[in-house]
C-alpha positions, -999 to +999 in steps of 0.1 A: -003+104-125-035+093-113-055+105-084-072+082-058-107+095-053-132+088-025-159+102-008-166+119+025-203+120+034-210+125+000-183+147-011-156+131-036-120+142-025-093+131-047-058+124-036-024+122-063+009+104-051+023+137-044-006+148-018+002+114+003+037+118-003+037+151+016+015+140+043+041+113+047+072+128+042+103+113+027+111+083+049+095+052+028+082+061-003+081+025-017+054+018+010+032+048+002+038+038-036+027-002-022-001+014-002-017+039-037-015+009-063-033-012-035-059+017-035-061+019-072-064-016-077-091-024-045-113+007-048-130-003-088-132-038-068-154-021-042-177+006-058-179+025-086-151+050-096-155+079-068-185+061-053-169+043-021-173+063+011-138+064+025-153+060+062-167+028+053-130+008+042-116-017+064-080-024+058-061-058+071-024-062+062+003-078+066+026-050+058+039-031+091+056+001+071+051+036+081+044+047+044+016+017+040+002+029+073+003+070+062-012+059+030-042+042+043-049+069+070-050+102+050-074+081+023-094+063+046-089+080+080-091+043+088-059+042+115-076+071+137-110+053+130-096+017+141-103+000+107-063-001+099-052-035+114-016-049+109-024-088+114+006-113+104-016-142+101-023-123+066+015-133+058+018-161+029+052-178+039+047-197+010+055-172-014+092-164+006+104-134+025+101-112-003+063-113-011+053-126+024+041-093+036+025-074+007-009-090+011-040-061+018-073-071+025-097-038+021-137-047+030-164-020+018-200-027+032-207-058+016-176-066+000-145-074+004-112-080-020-076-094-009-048-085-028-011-096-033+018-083-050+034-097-083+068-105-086+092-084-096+087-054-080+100-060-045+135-071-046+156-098-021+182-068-018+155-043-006+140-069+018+171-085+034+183-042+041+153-034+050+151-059+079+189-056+088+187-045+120+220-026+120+233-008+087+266+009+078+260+044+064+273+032+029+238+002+040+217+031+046+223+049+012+221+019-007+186+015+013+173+048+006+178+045-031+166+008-034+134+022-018+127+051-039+139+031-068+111+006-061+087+034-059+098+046-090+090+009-103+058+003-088+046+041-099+051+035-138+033+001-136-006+004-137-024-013-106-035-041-125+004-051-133+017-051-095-011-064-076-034-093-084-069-099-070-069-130-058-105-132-043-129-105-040 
């Protein structure tokens, strides 16, 4: 598996799935699998391998999960640094519930890429459960393995396969 690597004043710190995974825990780990391929695709976008001071990202999405959010801060420390902002004008409607949230915009100094998830990796079963706002306990398994299935997915894929750049 690949590791994630910033820099901290200088310092290059390197982060695997597993790492975020355990800062997380084991509640969504299709979002902090969303949140590392967003990191592995963005950060060559932004600076060179190891290069991009992890203080420096600003992250706007549309995506409001707790695993997307976990991601983000133990990378970036950008939630308790305010440069983590869930903003649902982001949301392309166009492309139906399924893909509507999985748009991340990450800016570094003078740069700045927006990406957006392919299909096929987030599934109309996942997303209609997901947003069921009251589940049956046979609801809530079949939740729990849809989401670690899509992690699964979205893990053996490289970056470059589940997210496109579609300016930056």
């Amino acid at each position: 598996m690949h590791a994630i690597t910033v820099t901290d004043q200088g310092t290059q710190i390197s982060y695997s799935i597993d790492d975020v995974t355990r800062y997380h825990g084991p509640g969504f780990p299709g979002d902090v699998a969303h949140a590392f391929k967003v990191l592995e695709r963005a950060l060559p976008q932004l600076g060179e391998p190891g290069s991009v001071e992890r203080r420096d990202i600003v992250v706007a999405t549309a995506h409001t999960g707790p695993g997307v959010r976990d991601t983000f801060e133990m990378v970036t420390r950008a939630v308790t640094e305010n440069r983590f902002t869930v903003d649902s004008a982001l949301e392309r409607n166009d492309r139906g519930a399924t893909l509507e949230r999985y748009v991340f915009e990450l800016s570094y100094r003078d740069r700045k890429v927006r990406l957006e998830i392919r299909e096929g990796f987030v599934t109309d079963e996942f997303i209609a459960l997901a947003r069921q706002p009251e589940r049956t306990a046979e609801e809530e398994a079949r939740l729990t393995y849809l989401k670690q299935e899509m992690a699964d997915r979205l893990l053996a894929a490289p970056a470059e396969a589940v997210y496109d750049v579609v300016n930056g």
